[in-house]
Kinemage of the C-alpha trace (Angstrom):
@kinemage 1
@onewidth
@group {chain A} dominant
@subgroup {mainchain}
@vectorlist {calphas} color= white
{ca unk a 1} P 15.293 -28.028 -30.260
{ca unk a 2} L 14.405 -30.629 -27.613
{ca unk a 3} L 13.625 -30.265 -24.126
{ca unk a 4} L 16.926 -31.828 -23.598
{ca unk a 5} L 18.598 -29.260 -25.398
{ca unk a 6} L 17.028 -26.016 -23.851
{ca unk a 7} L 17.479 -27.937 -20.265
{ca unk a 8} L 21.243 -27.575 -21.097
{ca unk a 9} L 21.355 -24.478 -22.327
{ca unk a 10} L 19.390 -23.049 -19.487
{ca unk a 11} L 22.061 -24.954 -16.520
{ca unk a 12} L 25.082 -23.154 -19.136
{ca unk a 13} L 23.220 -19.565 -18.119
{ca unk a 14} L 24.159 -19.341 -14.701
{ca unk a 15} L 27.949 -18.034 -15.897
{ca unk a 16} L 26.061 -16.496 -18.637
{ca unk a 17} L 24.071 -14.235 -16.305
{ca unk a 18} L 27.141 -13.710 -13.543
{ca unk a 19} L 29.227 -12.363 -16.352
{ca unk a 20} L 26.598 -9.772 -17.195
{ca unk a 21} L 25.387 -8.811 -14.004
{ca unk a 22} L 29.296 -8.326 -13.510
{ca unk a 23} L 29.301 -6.434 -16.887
{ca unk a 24} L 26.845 -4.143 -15.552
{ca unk a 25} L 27.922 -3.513 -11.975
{ca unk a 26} L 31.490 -2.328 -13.442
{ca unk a 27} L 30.187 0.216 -16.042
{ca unk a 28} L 27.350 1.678 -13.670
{ca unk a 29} L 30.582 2.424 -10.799
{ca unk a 30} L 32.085 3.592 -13.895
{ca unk a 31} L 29.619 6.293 -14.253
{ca unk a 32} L 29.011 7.046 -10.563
{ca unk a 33} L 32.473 8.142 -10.464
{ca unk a 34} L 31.328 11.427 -12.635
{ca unk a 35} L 28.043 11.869 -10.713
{ca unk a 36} L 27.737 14.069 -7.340
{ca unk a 37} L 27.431 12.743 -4.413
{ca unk a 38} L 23.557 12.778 -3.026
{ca unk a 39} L 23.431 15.665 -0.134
{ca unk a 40} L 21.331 15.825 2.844
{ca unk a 41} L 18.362 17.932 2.843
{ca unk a 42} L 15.453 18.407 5.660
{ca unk a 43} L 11.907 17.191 4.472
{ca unk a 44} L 9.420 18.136 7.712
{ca unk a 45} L 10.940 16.702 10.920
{ca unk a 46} L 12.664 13.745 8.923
{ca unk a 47} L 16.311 14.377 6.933
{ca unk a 48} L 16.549 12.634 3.173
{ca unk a 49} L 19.438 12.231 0.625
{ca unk a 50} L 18.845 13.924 -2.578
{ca unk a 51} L 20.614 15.217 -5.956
{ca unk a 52} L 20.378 19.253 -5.120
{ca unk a 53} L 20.337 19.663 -9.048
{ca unk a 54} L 17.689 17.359 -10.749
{ca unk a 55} L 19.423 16.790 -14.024
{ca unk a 56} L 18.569 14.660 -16.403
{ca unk a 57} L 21.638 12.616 -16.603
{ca unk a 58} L 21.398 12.555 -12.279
{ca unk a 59} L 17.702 10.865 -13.639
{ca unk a 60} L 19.386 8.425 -16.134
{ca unk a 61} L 22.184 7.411 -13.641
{ca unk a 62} L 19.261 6.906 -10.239
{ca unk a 63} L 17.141 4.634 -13.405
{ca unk a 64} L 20.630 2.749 -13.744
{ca unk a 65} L 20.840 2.241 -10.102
{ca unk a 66} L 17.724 1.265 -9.664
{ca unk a 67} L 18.200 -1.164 -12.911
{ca unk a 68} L 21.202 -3.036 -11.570
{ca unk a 69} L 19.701 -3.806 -8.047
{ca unk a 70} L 16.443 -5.471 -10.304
{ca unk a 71} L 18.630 -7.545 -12.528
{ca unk a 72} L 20.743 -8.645 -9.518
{ca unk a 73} L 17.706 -9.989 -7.987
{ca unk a 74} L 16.156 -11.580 -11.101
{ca unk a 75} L 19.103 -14.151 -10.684
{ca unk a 76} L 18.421 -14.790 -7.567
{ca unk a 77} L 14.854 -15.673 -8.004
{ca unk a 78} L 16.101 -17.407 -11.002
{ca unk a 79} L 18.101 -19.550 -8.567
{ca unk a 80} L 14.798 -20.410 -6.847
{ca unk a 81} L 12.664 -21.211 -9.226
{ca unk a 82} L 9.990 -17.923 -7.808
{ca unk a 83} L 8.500 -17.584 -11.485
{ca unk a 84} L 5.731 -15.386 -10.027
{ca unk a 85} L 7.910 -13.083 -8.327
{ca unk a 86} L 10.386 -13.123 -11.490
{ca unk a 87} L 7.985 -11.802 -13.789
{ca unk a 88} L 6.401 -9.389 -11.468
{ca unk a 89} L 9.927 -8.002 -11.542
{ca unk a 90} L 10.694 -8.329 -15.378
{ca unk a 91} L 8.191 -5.652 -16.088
{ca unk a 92} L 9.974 -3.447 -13.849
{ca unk a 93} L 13.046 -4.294 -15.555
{ca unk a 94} L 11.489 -3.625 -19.098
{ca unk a 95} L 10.063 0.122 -17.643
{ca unk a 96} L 13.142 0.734 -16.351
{ca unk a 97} L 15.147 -0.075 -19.513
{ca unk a 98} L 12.468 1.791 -21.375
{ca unk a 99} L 13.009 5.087 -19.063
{ca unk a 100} L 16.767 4.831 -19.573
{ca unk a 101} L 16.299 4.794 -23.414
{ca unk a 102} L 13.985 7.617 -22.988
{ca unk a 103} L 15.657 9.872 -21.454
{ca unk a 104} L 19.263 8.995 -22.700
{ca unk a 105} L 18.136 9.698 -26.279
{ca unk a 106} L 17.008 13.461 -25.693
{ca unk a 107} L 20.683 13.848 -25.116
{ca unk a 108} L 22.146 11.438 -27.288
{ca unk a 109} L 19.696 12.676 -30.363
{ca unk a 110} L 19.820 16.199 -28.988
{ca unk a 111} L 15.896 16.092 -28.651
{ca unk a 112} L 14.642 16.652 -25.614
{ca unk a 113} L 10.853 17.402 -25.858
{ca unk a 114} L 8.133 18.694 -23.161
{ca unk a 115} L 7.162 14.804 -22.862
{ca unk a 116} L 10.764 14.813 -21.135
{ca unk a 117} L 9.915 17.986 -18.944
{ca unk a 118} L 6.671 16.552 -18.247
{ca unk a 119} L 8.111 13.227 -17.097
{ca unk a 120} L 11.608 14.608 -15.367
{ca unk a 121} L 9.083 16.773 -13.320
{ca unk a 122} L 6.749 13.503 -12.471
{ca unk a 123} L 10.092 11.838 -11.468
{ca unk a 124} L 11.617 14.071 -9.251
{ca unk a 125} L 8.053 14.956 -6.888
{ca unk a 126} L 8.359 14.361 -3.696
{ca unk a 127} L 5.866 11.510 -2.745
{ca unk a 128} L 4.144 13.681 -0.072
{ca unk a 129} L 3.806 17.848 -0.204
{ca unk a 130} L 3.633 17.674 3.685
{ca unk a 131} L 5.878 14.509 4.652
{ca unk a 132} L 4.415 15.283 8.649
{ca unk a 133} L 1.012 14.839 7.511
{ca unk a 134} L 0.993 12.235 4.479
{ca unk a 135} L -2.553 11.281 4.551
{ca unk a 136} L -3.780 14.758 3.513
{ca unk a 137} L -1.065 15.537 1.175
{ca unk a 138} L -0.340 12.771 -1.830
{ca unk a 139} L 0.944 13.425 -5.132
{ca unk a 140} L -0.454 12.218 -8.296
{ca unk a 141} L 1.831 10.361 -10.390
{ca unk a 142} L 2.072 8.229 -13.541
{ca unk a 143} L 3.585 9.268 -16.120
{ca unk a 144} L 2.341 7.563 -19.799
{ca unk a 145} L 4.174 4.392 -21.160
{ca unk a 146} L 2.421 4.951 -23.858
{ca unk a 147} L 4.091 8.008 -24.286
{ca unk a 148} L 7.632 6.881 -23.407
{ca unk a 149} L 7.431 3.927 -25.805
{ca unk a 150} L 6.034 5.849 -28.594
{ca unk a 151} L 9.043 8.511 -28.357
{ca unk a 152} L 11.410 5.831 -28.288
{ca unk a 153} L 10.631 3.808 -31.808
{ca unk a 154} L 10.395 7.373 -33.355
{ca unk a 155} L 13.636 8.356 -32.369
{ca unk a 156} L 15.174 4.979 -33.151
{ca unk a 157} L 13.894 5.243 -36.700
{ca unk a 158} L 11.752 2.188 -36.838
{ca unk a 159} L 10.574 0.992 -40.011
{ca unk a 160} L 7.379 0.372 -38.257
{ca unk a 161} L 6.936 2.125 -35.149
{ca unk a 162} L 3.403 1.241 -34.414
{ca unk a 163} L 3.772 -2.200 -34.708
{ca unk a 164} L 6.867 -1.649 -31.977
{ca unk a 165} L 4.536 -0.131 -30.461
{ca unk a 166} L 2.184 -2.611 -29.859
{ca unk a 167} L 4.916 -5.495 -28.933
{ca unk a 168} L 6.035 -3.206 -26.712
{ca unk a 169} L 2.700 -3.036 -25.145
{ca unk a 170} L 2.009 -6.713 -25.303
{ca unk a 171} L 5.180 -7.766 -23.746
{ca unk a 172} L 4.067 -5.078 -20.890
{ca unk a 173} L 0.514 -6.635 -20.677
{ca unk a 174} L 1.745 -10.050 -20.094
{ca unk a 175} L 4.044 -9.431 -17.054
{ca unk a 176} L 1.147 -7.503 -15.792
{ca unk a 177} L -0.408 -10.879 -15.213
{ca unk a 178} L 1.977 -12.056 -13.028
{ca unk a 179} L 1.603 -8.396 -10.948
{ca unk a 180} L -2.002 -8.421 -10.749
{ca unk a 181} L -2.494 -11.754 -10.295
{ca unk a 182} L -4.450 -12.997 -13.193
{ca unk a 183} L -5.850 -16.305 -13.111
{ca unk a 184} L -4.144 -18.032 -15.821
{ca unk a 185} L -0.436 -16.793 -14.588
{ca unk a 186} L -1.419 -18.058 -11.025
{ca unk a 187} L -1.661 -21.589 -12.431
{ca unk a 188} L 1.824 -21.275 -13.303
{ca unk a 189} L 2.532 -22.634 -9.699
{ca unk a 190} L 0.344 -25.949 -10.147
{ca unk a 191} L 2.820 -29.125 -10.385
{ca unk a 192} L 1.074 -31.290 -12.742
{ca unk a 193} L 3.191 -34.171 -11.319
{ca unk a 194} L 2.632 -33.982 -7.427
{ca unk a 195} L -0.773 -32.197 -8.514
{ca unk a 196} L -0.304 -29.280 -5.918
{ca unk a 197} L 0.314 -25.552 -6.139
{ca unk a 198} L 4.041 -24.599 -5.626
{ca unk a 199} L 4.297 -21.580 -3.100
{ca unk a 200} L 7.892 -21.969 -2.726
{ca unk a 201} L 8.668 -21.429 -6.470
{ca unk a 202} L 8.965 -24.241 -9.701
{ca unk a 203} L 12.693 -25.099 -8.861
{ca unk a 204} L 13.099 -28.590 -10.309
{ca unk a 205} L 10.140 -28.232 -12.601
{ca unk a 206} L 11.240 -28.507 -16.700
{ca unk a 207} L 8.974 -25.412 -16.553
{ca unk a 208} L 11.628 -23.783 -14.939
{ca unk a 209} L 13.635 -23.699 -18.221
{ca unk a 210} L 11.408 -21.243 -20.258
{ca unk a 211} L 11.751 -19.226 -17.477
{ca unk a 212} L 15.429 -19.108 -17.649
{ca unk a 213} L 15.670 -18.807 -21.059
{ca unk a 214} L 13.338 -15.875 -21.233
{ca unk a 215} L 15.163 -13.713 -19.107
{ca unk a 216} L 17.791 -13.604 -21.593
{ca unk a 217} L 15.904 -10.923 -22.608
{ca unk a 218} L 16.118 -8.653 -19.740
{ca unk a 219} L 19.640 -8.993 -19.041
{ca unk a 220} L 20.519 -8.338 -22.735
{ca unk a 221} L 18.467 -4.903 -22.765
{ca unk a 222} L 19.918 -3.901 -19.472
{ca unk a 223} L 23.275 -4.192 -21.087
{ca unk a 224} L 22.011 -2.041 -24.102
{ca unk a 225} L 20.627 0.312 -21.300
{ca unk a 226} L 24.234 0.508 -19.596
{ca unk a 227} L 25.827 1.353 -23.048
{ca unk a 228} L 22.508 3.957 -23.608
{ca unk a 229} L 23.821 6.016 -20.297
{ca unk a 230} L 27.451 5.757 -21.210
{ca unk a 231} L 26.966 7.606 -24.890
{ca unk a 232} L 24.710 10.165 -22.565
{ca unk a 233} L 27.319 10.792 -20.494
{ca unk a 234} L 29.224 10.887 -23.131
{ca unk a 235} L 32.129 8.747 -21.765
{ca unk a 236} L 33.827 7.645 -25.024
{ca unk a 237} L 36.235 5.561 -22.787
{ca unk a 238} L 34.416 2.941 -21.846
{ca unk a 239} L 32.085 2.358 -24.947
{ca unk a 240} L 34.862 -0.062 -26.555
{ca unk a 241} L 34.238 -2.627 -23.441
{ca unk a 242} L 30.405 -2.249 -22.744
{ca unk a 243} L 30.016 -3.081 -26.345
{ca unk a 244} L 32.560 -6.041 -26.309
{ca unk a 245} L 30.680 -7.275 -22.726
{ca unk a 246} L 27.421 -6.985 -25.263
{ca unk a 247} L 29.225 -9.218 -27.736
{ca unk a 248} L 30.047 -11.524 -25.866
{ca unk a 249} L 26.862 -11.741 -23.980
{ca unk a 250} L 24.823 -12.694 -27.317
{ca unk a 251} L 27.271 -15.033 -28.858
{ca unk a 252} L 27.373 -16.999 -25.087
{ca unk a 253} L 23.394 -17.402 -25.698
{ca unk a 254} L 23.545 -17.706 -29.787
{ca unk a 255} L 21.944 -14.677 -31.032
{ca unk a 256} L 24.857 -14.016 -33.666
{ca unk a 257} L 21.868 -11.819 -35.564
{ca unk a 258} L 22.084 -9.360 -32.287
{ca unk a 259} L 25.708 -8.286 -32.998
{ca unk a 260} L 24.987 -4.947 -34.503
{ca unk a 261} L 25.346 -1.135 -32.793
{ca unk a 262} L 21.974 -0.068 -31.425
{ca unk a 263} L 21.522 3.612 -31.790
């Protein structure tokens, strides 16, 4: 394919994007229709909303949430060529989707393991033991990718689940790049034609198009991850059109090969 070609197919991705970002904003007010409403409770002298019962499916439906308001903003940045920011947020997406595969197959596969427990129970801590006096009172937290990764290609059945494994991990370690700062992902920003660094993003720049075309990637998963949370919730209903708004999303950007049902 020539640059040409990819610089049309990334302007044709716009829609592309819209429609899933659309996709997904209908399906996750879909499922907040069967989740409680967040109550008030009183942390110290300050008043919070939280789930009073901290379900697992509450957990897979707050991961959604947070999922959606990451993909909406990965078009934005999109839209302004901010390839820094962009892939500082792409790992987030990929963790995210990861979570929501996580924890929507120990329902889904009826397996839900102590590496769930063990993460639910990371999840739901409170940031601060004392929220009046949060210098003295932090809470460790970081729960293993590793871990969450490994459980998934198990549970999917992978031919080779190590190997998934380690793309998994190298897909992770390159957007860490971008979050850390690395020096080879700063010089991303350097405009080889004006010969100075870009601060205000790459918009213009043919560089721009790998960009665009990568993030295919993360706005095909989250769609996966929408249709993950809707077999956990077990809402039979609306599988027919999340799987039809997955359809059409991979024959829009020609991956014919990805039309099959993901477990």
């Amino acid at each position: 394919m020539t640059r040409d070609e990819e610089a049309i197919l990334a302007a044709n991705r716009k829609e592309v994007y819209l429609s899933a970002i659309s996709a997904l904003e209908r399906g996750f007010r879909n499922i907040e229709q069967q989740v409680p409403k967040p109550e008030e409770v009183k942390f110290g002298n300050y008043s919070r909303f939280r789930y009073p019962n901290q379900e697992i499916e509450a957990a897979i439906f707050l991961k959604l949430a947070r999922l959606i308001s990451l993909v909406k903003t990965l078009d934005l940045l999109l839209d302004h060529g901010r390839v820094q920011e962009l892939c500082i947020l792409q790992r987030s997406v990929e963790e995210t989707n990861e979570d929501i595969l996580f924890l929507s197959l120990a329902i889904t596969e009826n397996d839900r393991t102590p590496k769930h427990d063990q993460f639910l129970s990371e999840f739901w801590t409170e940031d601060y033991t004392d929220p009046d006096d949060p210098i003295r009172s932090r809470i460790p937290k970081g729960y293993s990718r590793g871990n969450v990764r490994s459980y998934i290609n198990r549970a999917l059945k992978q031919p080779d689940p190590s190997t998934m494994d380690q793309i998994g991990r190298s897909i992770y370690e390159m957007y860490s790049g971008f979050l850390h700062g690395s020096a080879p992902h700063i010089f991303e920003l350097f405009d080889e034609n004006t010969q100075v660094f870009r601060s205000d993003g790459i918009k213009g720049s043919m560089r721009l198009i790998d960009y665009i075309l990568d993030a295919q990637n993360s706005f095909y998963r989250s769609l996966l991850s929408l249709q993950c949370t809707i077999k956990a919730f077990g809402l039979a209903e609306l599988l027919d059109e999340v799987k039809s708004d997955i359809d059409t999303f991979v024959l829009a950007i020609g991956k014919a090969d990805l039309l099959r049902d993901p477990k």
